[in-house]
HTML snippet that shows the backbone in 3Dmol.js (N, CA, C, O; Angstrom):
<script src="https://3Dmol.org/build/3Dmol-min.js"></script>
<div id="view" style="width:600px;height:400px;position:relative"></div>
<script>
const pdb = `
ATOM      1  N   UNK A   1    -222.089 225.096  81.210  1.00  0.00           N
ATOM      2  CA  UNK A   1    -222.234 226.116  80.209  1.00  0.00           C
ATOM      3  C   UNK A   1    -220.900 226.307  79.497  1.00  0.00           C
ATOM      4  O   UNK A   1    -219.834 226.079  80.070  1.00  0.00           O
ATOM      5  N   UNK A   2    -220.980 226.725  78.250  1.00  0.00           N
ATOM      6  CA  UNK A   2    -219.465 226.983  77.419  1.00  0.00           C
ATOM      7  C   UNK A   2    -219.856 228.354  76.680  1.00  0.00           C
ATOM      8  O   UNK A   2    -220.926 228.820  76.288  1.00  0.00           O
ATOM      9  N   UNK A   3    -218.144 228.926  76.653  1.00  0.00           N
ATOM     10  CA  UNK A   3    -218.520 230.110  75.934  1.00  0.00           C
ATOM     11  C   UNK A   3    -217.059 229.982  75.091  1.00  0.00           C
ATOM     12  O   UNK A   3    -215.965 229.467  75.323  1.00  0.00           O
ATOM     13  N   UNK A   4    -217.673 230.753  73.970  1.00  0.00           N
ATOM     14  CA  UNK A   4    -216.672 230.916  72.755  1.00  0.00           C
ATOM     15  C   UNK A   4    -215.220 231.786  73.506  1.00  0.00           C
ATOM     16  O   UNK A   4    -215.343 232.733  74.283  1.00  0.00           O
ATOM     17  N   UNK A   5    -213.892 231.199  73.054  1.00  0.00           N
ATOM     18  CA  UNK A   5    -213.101 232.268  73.248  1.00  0.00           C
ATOM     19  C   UNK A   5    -212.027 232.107  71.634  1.00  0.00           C
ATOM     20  O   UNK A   5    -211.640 231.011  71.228  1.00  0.00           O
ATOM     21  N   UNK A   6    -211.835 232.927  71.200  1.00  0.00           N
ATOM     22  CA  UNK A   6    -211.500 233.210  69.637  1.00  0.00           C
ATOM     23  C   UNK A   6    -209.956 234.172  70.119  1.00  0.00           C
ATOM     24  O   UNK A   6    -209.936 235.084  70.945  1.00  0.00           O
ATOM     25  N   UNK A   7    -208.876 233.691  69.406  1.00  0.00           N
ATOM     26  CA  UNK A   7    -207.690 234.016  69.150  1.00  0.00           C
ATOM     27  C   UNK A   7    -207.626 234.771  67.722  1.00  0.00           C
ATOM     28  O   UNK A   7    -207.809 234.255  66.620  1.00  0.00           O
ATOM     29  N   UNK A   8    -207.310 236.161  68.021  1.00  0.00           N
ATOM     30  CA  UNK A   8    -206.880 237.036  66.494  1.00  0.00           C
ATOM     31  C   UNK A   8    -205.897 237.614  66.724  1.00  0.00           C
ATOM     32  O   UNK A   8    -205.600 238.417  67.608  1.00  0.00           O
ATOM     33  N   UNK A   9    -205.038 236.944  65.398  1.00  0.00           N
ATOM     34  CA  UNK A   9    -203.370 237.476  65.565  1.00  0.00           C
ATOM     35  C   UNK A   9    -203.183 238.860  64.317  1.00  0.00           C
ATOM     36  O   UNK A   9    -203.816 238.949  63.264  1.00  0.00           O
ATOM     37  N   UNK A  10    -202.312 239.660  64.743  1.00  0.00           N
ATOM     38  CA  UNK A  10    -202.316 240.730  63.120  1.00  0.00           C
ATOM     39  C   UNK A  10    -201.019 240.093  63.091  1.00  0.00           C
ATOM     40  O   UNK A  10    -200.298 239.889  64.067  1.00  0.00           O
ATOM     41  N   UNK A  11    -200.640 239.608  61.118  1.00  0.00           N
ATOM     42  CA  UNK A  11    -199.063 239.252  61.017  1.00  0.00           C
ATOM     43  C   UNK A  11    -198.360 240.588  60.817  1.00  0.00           C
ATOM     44  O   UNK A  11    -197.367 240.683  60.097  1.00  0.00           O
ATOM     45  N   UNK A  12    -198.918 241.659  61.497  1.00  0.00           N
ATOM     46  CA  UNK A  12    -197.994 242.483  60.905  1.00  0.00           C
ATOM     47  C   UNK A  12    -197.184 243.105  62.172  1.00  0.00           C
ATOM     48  O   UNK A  12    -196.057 243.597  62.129  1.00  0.00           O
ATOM     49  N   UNK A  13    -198.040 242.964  63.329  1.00  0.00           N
ATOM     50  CA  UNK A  13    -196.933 243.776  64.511  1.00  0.00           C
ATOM     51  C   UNK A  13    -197.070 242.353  65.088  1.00  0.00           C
ATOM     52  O   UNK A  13    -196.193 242.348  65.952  1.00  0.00           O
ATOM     53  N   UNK A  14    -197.507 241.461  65.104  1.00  0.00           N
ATOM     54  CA  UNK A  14    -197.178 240.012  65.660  1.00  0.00           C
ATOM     55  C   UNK A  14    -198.016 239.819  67.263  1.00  0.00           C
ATOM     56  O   UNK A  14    -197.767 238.981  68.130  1.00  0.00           O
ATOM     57  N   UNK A  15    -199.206 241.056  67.276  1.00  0.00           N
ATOM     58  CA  UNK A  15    -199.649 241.003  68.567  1.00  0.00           C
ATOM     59  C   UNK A  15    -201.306 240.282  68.181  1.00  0.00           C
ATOM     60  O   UNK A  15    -202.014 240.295  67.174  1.00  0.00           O
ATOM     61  N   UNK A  16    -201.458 239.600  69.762  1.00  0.00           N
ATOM     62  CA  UNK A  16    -202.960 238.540  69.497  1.00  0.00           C
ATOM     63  C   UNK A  16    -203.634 239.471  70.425  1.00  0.00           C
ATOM     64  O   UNK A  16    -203.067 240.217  71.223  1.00  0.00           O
ATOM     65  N   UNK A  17    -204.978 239.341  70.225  1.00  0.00           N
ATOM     66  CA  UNK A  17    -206.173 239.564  71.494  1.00  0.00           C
ATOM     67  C   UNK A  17    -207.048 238.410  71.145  1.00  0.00           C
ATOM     68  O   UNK A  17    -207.182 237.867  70.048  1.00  0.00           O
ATOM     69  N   UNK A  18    -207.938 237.984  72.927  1.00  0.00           N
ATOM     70  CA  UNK A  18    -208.436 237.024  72.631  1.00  0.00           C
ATOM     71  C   UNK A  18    -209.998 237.870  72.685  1.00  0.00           C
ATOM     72  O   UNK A  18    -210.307 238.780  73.454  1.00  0.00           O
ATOM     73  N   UNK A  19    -210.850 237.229  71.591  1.00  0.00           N
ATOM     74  CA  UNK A  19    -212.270 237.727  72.023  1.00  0.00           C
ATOM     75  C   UNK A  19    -213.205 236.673  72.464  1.00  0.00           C
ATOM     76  O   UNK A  19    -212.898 235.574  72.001  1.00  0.00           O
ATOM     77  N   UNK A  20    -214.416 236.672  73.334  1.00  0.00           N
ATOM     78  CA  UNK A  20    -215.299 235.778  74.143  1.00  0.00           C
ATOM     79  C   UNK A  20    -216.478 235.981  73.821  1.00  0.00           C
ATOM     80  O   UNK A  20    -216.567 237.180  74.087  1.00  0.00           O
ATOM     81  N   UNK A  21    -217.826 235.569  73.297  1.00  0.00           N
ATOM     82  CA  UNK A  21    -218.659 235.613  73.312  1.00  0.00           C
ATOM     83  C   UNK A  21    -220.012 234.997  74.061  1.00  0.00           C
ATOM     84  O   UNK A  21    -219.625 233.930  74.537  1.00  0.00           O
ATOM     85  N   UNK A  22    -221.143 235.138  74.322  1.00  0.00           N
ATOM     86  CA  UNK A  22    -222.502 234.937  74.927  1.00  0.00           C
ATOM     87  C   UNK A  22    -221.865 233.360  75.699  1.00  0.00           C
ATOM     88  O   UNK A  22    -220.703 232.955  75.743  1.00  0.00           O
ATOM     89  N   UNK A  23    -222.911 232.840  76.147  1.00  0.00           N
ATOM     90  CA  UNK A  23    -222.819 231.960  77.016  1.00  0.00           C
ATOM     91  C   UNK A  23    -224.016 230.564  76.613  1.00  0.00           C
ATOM     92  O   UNK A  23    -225.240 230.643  76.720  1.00  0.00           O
ATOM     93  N   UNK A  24    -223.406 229.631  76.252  1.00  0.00           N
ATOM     94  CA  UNK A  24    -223.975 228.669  75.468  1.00  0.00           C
ATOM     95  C   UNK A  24    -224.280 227.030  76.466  1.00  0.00           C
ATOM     96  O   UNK A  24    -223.329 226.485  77.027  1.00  0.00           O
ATOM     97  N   UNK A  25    -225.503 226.526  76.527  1.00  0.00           N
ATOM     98  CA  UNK A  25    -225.863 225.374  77.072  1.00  0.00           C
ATOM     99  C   UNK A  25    -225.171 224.384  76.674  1.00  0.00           C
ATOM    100  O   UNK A  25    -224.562 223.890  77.622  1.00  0.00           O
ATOM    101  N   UNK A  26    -224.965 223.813  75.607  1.00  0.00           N
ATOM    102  CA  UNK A  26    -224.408 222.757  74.968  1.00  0.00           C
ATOM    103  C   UNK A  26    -222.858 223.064  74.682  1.00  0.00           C
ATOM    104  O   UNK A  26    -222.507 224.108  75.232  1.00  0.00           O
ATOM    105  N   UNK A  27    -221.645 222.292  73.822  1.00  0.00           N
ATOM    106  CA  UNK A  27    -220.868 222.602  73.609  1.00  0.00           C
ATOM    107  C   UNK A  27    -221.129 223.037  71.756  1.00  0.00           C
ATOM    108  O   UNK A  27    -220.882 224.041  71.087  1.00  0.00           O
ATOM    109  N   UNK A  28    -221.716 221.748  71.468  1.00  0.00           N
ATOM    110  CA  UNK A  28    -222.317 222.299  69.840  1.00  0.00           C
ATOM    111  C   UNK A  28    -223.046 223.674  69.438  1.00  0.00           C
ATOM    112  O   UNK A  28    -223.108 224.419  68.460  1.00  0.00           O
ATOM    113  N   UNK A  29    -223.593 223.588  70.820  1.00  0.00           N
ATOM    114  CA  UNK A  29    -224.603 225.277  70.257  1.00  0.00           C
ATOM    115  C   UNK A  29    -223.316 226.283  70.579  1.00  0.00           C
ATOM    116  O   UNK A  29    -223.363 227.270  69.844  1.00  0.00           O
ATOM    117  N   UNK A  30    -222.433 226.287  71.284  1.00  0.00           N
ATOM    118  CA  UNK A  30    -221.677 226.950  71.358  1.00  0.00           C
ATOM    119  C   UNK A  30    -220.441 227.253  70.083  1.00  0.00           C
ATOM    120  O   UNK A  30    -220.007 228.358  69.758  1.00  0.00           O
ATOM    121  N   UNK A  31    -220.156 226.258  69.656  1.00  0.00           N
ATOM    122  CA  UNK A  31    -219.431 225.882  68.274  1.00  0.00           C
ATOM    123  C   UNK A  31    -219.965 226.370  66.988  1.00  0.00           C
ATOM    124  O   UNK A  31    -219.395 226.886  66.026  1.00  0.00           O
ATOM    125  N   UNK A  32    -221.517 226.007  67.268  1.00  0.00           N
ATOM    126  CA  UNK A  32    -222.150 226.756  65.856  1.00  0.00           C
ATOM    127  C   UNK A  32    -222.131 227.935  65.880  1.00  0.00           C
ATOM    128  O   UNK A  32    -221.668 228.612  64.962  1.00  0.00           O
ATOM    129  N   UNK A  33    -222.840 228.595  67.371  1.00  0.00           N
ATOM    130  CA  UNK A  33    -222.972 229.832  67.395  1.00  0.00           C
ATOM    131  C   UNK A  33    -221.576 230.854  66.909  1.00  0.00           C
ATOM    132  O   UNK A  33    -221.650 231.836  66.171  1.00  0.00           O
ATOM    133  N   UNK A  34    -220.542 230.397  67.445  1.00  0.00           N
ATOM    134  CA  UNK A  34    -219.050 231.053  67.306  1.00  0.00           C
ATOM    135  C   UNK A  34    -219.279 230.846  65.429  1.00  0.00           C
ATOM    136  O   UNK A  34    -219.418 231.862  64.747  1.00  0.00           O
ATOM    137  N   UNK A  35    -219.288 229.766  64.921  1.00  0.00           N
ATOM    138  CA  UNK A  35    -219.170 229.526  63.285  1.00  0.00           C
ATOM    139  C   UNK A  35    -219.941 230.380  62.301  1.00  0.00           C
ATOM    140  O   UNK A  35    -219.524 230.864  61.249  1.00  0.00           O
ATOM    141  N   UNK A  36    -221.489 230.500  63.000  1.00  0.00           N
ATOM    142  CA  UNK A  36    -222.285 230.933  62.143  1.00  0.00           C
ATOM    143  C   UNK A  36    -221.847 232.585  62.424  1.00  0.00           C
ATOM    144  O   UNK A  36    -221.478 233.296  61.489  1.00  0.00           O
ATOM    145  N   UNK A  37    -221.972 233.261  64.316  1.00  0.00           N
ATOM    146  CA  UNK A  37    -222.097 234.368  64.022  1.00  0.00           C
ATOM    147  C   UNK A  37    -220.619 235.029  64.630  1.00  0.00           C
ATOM    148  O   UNK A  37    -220.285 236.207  64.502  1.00  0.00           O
ATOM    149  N   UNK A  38    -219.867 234.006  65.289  1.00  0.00           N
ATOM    150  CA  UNK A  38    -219.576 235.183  65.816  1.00  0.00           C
ATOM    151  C   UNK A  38    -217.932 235.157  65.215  1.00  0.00           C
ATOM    152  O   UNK A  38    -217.092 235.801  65.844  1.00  0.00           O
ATOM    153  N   UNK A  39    -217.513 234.374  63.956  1.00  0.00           N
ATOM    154  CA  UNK A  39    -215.996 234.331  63.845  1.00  0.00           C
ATOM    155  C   UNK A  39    -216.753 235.735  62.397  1.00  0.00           C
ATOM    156  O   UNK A  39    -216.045 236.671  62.026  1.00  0.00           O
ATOM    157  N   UNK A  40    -217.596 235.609  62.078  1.00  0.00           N
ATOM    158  CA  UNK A  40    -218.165 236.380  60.750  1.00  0.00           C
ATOM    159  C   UNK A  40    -217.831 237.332  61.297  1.00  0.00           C
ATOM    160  O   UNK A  40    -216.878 237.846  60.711  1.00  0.00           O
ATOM    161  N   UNK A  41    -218.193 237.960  62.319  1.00  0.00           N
ATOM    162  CA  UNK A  41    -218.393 238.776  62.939  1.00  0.00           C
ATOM    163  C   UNK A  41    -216.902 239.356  63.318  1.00  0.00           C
ATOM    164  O   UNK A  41    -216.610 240.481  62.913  1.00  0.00           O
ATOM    165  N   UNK A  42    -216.232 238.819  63.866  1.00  0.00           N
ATOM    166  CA  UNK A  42    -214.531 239.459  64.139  1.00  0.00           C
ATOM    167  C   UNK A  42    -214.023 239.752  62.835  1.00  0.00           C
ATOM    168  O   UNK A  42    -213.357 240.764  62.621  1.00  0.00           O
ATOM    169  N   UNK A  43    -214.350 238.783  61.818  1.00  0.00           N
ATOM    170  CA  UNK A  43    -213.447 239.033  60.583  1.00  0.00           C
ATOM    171  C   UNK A  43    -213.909 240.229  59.963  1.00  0.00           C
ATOM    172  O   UNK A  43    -213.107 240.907  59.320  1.00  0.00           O
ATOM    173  N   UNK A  44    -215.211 240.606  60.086  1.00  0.00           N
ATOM    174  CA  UNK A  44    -215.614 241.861  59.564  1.00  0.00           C
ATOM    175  C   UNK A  44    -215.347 242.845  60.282  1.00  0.00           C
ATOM    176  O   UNK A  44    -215.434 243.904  59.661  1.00  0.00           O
ATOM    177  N   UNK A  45    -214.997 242.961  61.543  1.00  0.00           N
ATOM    178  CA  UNK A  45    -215.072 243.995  62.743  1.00  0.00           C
ATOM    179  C   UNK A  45    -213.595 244.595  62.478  1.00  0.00           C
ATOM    180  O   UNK A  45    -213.303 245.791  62.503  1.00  0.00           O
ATOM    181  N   UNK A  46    -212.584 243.336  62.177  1.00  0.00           N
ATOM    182  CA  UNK A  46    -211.013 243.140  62.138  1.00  0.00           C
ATOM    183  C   UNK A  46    -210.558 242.938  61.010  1.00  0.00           C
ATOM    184  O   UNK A  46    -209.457 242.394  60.932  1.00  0.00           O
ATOM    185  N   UNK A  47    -211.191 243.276  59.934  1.00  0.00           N
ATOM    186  CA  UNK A  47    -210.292 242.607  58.704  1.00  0.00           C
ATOM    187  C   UNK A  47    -208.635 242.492  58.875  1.00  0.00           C
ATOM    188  O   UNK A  47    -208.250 241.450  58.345  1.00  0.00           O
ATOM    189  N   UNK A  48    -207.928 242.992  59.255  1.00  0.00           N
ATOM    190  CA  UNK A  48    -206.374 243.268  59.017  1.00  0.00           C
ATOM    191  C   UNK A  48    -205.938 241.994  60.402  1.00  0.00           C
ATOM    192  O   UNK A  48    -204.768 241.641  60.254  1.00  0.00           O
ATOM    193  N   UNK A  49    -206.491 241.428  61.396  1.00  0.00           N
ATOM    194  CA  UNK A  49    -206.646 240.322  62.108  1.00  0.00           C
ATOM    195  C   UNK A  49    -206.911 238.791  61.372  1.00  0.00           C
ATOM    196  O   UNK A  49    -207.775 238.483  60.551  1.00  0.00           O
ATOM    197  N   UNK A  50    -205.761 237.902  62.027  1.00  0.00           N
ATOM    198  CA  UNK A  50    -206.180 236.274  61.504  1.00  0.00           C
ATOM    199  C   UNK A  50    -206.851 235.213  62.641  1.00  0.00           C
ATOM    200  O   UNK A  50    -206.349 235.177  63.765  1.00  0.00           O
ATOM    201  N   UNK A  51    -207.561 234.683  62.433  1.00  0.00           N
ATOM    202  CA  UNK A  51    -208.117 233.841  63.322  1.00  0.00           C
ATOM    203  C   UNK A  51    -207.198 232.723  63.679  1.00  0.00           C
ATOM    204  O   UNK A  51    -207.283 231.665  63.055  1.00  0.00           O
ATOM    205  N   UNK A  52    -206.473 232.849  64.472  1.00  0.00           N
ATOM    206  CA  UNK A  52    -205.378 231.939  64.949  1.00  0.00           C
ATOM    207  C   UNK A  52    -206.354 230.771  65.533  1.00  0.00           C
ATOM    208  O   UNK A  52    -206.565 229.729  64.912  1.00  0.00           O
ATOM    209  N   UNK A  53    -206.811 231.015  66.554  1.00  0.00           N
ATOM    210  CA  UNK A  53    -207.006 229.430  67.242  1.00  0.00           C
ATOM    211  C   UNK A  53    -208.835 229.695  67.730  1.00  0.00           C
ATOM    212  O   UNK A  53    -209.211 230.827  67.426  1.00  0.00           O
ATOM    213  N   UNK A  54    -209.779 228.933  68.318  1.00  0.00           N
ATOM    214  CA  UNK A  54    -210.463 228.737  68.430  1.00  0.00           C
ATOM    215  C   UNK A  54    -211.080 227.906  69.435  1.00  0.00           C
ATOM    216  O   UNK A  54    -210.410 226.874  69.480  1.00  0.00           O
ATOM    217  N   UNK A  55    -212.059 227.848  70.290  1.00  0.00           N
ATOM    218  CA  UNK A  55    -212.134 226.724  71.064  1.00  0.00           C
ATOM    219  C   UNK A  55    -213.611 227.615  72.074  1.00  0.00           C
ATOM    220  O   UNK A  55    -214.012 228.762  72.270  1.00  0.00           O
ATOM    221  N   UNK A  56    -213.932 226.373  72.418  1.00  0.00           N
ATOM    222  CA  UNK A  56    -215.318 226.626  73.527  1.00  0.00           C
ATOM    223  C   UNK A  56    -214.728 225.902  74.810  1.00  0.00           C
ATOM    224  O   UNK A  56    -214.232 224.776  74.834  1.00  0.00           O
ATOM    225  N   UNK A  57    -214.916 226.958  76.083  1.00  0.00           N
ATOM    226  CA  UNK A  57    -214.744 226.750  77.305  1.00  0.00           C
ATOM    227  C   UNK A  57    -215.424 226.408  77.923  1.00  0.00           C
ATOM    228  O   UNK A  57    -216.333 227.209  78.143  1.00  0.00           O
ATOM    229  N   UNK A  58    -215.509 225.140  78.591  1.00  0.00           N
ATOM    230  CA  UNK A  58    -216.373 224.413  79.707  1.00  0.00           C
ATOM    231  C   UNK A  58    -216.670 225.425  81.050  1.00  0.00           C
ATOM    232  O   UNK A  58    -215.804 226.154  81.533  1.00  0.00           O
ATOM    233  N   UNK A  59    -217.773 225.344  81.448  1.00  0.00           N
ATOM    234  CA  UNK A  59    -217.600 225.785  82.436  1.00  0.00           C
ATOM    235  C   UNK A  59    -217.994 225.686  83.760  1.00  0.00           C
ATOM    236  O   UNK A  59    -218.277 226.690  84.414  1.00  0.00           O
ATOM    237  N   UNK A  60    -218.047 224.255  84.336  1.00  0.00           N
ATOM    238  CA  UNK A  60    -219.041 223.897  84.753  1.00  0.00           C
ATOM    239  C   UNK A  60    -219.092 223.494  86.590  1.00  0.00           C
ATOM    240  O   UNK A  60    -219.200 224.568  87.182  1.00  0.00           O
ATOM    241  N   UNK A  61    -219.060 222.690  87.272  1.00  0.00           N
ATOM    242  CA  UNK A  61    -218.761 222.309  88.670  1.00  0.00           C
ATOM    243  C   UNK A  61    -217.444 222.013  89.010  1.00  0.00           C
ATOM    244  O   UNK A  61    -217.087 222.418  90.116  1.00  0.00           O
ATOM    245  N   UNK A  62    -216.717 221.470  88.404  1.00  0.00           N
ATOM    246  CA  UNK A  62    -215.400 221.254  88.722  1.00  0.00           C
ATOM    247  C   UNK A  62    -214.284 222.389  88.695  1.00  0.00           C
ATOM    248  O   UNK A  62    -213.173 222.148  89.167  1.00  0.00           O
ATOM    249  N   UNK A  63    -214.654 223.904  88.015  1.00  0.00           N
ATOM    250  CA  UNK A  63    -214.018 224.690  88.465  1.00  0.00           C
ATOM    251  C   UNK A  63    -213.741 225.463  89.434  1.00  0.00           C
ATOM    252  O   UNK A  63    -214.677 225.672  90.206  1.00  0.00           O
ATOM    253  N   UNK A  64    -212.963 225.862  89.611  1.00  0.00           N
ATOM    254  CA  UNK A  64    -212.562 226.651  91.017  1.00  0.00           C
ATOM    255  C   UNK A  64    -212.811 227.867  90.415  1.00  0.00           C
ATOM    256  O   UNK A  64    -212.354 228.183  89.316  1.00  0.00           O
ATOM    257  N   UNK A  65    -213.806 228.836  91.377  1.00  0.00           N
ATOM    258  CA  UNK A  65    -213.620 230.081  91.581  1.00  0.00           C
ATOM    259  C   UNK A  65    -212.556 230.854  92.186  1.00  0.00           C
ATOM    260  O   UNK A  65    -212.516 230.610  93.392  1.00  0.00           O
ATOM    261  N   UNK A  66    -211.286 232.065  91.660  1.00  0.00           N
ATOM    262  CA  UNK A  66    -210.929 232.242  92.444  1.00  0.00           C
ATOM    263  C   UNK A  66    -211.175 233.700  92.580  1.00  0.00           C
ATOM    264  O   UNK A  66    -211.725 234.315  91.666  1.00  0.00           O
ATOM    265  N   UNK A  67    -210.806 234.267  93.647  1.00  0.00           N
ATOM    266  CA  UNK A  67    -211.666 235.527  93.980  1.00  0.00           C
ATOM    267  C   UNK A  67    -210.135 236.414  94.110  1.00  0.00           C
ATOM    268  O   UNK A  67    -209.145 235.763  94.444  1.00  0.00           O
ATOM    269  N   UNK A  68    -209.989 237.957  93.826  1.00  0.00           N
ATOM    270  CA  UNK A  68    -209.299 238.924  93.716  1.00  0.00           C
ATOM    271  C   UNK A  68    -209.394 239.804  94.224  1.00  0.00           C
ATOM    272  O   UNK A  68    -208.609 240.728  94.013  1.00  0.00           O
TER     273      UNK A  68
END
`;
const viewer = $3Dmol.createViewer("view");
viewer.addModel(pdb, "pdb");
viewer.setStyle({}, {cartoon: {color: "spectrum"}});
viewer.zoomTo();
viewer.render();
</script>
């Protein structure tokens, strides 16, 4: 499974947050989904925010759980 995680920087105090969205089967459905709804979606939520970086996270058997 992959899920969107989206980088928004403000250039004005120079601070990022990252945002994550739903949880996607494919890596493409995950890519579109972030394209179609969900970068629309920060830029309207955030106008005064830039979309620095972008990317879909694998998530699959080879990771390690670690517990806290």
């Amino acid at each position: 499974m992959f899920s969107p995680l989206v980088l928004l920087c403000s250039m004005i105090t120079l601070e990022c947050a990252t945002y994550g969205g739903p949880v996607f089967q494919t890596e493409i459905g995950c890519y579109m989904g972030m394209k179609q709804v969900g970068i629309p979606f920060l830029k309207k939520k955030y106008p005064d925010l830039v979309v620095t970086d972008k990317r879909c996270v694998y998530w699959g058997k080879d990771n390690t759980k670690v517990d806290t």
